[in-house]
N, CA, C and O atoms as a GROMACS GRO file, in nm:
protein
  312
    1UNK      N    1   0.084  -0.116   0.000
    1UNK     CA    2   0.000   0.000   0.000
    1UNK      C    3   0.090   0.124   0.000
    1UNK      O    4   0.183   0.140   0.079
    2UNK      N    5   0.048   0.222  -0.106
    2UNK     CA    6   0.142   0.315  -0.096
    2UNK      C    7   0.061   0.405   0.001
    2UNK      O    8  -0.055   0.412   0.040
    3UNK      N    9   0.185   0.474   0.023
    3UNK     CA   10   0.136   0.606   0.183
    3UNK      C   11   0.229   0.726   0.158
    3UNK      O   12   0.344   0.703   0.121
    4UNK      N   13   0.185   0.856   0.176
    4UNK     CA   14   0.298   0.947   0.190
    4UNK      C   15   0.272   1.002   0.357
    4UNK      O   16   0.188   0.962   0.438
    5UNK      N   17   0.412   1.141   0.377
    5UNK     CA   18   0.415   1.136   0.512
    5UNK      C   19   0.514   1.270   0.462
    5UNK      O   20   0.606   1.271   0.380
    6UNK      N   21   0.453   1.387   0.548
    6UNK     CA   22   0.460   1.536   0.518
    6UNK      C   23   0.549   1.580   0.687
    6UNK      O   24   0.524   1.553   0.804
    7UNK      N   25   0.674   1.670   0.608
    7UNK     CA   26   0.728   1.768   0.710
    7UNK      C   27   0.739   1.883   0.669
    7UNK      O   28   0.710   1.907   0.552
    8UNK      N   29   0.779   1.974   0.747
    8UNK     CA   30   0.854   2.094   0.735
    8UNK      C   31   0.967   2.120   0.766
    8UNK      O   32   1.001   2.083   0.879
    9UNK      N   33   1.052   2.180   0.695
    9UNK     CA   34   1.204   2.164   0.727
    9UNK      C   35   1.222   2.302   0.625
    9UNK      O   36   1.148   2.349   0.538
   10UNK      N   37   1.394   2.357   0.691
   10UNK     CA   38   1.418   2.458   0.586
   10UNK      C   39   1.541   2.409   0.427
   10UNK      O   40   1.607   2.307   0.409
   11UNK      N   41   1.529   2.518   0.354
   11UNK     CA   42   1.641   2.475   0.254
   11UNK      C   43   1.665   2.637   0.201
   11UNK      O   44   1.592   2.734   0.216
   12UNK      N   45   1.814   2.623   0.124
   12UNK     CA   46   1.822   2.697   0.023
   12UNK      C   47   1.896   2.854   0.153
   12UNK      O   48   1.881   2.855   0.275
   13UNK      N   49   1.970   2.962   0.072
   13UNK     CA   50   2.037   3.051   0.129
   13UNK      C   51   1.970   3.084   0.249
   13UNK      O   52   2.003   3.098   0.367
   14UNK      N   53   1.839   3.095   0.165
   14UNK     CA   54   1.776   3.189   0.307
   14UNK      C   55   1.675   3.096   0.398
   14UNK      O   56   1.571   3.134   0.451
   15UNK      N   57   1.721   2.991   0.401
   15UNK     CA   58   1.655   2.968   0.495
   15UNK      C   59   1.494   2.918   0.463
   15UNK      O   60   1.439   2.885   0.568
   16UNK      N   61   1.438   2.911   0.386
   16UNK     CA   62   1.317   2.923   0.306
   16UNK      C   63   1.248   2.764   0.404
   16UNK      O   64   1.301   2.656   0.426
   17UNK      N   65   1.131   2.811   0.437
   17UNK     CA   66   1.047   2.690   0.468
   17UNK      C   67   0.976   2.640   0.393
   17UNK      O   68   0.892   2.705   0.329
   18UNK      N   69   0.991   2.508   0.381
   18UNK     CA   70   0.916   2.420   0.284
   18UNK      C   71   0.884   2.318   0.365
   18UNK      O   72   0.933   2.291   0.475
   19UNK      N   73   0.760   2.234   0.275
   19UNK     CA   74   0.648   2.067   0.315
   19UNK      C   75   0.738   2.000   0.221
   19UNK      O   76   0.763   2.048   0.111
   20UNK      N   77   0.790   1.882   0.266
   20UNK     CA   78   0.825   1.773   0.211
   20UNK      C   79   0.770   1.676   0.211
   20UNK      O   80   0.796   1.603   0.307
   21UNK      N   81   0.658   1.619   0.098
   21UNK     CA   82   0.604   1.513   0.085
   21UNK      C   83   0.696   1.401   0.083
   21UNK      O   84   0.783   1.412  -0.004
   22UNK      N   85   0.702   1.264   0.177
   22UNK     CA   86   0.756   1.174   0.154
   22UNK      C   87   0.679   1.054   0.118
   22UNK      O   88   0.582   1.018   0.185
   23UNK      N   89   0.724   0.985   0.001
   23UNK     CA   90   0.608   0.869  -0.025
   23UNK      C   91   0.695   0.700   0.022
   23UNK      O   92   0.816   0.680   0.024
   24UNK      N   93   0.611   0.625   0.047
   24UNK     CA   94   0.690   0.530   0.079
   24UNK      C   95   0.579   0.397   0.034
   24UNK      O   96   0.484   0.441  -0.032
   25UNK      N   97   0.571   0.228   0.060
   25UNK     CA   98   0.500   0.175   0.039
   25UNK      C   99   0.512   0.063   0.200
   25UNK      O  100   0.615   0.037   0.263
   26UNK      N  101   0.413   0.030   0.220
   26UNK     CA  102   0.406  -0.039   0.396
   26UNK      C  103   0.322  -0.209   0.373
   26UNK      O  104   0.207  -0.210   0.330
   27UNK      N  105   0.364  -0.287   0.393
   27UNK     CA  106   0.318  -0.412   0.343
   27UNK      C  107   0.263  -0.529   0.477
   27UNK      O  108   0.241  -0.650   0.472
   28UNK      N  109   0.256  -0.424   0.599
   28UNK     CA  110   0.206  -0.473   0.704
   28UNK      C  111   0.312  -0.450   0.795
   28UNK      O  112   0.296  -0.394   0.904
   29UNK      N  113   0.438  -0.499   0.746
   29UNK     CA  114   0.518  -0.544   0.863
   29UNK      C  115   0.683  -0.454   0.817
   29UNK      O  116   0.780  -0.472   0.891
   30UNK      N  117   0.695  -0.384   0.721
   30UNK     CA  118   0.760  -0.314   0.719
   30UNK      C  119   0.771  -0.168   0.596
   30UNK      O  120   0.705  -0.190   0.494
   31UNK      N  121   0.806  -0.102   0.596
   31UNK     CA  122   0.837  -0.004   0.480
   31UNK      C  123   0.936   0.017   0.345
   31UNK      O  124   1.052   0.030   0.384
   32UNK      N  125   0.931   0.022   0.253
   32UNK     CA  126   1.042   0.011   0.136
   32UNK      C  127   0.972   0.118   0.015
   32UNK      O  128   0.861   0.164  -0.011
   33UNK      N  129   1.084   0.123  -0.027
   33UNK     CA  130   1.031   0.234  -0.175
   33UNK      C  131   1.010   0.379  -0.126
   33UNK      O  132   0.912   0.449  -0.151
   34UNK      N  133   1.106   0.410  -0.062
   34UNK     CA  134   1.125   0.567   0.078
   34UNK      C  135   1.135   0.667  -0.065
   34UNK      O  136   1.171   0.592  -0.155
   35UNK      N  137   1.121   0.768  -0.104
   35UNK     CA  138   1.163   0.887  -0.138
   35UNK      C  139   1.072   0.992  -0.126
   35UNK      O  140   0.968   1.000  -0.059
   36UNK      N  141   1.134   1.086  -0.212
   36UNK     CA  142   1.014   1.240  -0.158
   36UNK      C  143   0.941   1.234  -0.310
   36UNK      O  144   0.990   1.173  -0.405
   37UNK      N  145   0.859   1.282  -0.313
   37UNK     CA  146   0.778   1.285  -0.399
   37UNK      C  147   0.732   1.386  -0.435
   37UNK      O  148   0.657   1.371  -0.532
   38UNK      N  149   0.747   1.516  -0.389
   38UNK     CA  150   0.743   1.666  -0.359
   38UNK      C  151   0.814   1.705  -0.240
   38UNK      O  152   0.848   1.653  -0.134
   39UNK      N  153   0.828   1.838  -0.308
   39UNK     CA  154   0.884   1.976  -0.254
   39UNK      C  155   0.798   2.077  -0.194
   39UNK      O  156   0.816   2.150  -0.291
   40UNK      N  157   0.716   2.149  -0.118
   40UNK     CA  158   0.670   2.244  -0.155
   40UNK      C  159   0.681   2.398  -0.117
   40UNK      O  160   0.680   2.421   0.004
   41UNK      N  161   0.689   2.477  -0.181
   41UNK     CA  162   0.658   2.640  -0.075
   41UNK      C  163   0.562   2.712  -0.153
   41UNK      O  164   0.552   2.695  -0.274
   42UNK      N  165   0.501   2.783  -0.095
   42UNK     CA  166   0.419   2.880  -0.067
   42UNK      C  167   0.324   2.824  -0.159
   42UNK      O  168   0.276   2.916  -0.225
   43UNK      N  169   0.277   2.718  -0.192
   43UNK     CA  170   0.151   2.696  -0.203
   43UNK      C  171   0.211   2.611  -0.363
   43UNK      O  172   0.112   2.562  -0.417
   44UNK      N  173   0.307   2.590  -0.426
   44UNK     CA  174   0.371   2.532  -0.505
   44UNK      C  175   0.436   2.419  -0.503
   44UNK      O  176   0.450   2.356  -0.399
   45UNK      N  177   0.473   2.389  -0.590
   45UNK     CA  178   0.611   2.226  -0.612
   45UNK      C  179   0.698   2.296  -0.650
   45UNK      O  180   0.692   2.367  -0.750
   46UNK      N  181   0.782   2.286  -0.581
   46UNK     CA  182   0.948   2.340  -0.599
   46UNK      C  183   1.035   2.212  -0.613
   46UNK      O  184   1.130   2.228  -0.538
   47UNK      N  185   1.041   2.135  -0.653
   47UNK     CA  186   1.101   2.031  -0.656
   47UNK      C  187   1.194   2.034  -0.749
   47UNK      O  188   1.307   2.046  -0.702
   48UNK      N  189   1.188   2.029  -0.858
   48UNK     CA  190   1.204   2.095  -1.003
   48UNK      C  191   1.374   2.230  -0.948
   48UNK      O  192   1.495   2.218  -0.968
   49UNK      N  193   1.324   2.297  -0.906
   49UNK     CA  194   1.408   2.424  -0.870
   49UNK      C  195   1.513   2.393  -0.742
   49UNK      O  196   1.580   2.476  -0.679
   50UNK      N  197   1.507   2.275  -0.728
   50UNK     CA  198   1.665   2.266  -0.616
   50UNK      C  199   1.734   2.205  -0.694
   50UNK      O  200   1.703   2.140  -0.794
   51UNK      N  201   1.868   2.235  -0.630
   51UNK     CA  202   1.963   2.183  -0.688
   51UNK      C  203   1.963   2.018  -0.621
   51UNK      O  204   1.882   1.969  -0.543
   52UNK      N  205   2.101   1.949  -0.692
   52UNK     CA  206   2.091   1.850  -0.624
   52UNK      C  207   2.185   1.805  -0.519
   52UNK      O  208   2.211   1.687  -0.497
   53UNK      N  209   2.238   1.914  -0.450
   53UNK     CA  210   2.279   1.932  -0.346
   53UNK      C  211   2.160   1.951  -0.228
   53UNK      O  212   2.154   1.888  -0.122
   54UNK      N  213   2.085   2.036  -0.266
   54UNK     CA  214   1.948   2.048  -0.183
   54UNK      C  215   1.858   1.915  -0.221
   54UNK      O  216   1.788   1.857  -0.138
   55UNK      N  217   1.866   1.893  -0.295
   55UNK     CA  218   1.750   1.740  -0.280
   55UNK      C  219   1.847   1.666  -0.202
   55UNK      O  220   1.792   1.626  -0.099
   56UNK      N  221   1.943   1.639  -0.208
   56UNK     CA  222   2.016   1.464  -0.105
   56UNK      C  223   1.991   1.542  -0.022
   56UNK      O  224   1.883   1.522   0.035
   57UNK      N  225   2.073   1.663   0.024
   57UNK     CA  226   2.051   1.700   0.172
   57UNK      C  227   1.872   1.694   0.220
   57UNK      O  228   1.847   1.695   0.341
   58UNK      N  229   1.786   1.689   0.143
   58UNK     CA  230   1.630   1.715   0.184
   58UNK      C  231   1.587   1.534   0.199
   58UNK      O  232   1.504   1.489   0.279
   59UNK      N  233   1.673   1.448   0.096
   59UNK     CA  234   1.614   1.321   0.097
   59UNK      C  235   1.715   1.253   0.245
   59UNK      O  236   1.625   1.204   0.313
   60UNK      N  237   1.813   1.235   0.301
   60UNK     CA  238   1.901   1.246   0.408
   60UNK      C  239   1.824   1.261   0.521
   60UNK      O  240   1.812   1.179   0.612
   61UNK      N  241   1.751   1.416   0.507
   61UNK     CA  242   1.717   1.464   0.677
   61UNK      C  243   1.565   1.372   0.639
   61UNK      O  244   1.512   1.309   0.730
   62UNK      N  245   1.503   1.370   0.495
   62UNK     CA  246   1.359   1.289   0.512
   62UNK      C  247   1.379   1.146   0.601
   62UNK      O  248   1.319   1.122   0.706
   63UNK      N  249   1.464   1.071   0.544
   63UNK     CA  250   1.508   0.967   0.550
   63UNK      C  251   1.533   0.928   0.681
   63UNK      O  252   1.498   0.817   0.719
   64UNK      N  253   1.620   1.049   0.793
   64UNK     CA  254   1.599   1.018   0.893
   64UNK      C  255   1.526   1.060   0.988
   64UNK      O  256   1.548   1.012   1.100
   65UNK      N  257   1.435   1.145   0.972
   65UNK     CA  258   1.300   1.187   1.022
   65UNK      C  259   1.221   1.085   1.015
   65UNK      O  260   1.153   1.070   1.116
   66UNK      N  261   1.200   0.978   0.898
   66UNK     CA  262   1.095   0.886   0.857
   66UNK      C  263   1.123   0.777   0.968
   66UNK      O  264   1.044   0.720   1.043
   67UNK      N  265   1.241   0.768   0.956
   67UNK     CA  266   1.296   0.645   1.084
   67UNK      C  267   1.261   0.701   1.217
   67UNK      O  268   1.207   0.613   1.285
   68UNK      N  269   1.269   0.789   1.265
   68UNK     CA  270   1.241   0.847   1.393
   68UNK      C  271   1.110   0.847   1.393
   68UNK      O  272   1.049   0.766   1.464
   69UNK      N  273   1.056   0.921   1.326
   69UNK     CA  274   0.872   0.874   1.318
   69UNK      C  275   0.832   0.689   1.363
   69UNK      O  276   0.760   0.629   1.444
   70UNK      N  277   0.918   0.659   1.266
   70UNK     CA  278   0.865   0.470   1.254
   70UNK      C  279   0.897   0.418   1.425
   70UNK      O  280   0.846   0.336   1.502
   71UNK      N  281   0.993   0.501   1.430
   71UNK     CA  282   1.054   0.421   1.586
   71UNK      C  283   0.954   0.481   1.746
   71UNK      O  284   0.945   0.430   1.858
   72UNK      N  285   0.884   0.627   1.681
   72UNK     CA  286   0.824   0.658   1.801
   72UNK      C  287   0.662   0.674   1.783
   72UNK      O  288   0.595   0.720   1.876
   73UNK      N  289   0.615   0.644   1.687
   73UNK     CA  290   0.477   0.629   1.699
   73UNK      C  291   0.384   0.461   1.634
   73UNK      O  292   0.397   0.431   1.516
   74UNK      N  293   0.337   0.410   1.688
   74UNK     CA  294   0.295   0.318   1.609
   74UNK      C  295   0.262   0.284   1.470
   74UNK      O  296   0.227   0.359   1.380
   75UNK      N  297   0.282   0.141   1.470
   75UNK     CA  298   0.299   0.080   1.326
   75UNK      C  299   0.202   0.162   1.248
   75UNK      O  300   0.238   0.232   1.153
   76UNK      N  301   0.040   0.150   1.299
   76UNK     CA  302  -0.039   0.169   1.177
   76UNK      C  303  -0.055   0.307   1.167
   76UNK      O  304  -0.159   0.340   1.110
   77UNK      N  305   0.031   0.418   1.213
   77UNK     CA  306   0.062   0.513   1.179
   77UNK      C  307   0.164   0.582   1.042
   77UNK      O  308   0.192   0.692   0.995
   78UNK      N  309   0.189   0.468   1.022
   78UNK     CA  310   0.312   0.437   0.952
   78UNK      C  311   0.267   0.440   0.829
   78UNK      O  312   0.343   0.418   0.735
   0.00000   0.00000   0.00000
């Protein structure tokens, strides 16, 4: 079953706040197929417009946000 799973975090010179859609797929008993799937600010997809220095660094902090989520709230939250 696919699922996504939304933060806020900053990027870019200034600091800019953005929603990071993360999509992943959950098969009961664990998670696989992790990436972001969007970018967003101010009401847009910016995804497109980072570099790819800013996407690893955005897929990195997703990546371990997603694990910290998995580890402190229950499964079927997940």
């Amino acid at each position: 079953m696919e699922s996504t799973w939304e933060f806020d975090t900053t990027t870019g010179e200034g600091s800019e706040i953005v929603t990071v859609v993360y999509e992943y797929e959950y098969d009961g008993e664990t998670s696989y197929n992790e990436s972001i799937r969007e970018v967003w600010h101010s009401g847009r997809n910016v995804t497109g417009l980072l570099s790819f220095e800013q996407y690893k660094d955005l897929e990195i902090e997703a990546a371990m946000r997603f694990q910290h989520h998995k580890l402190n709230y229950k499964t079927e939250d997940v």
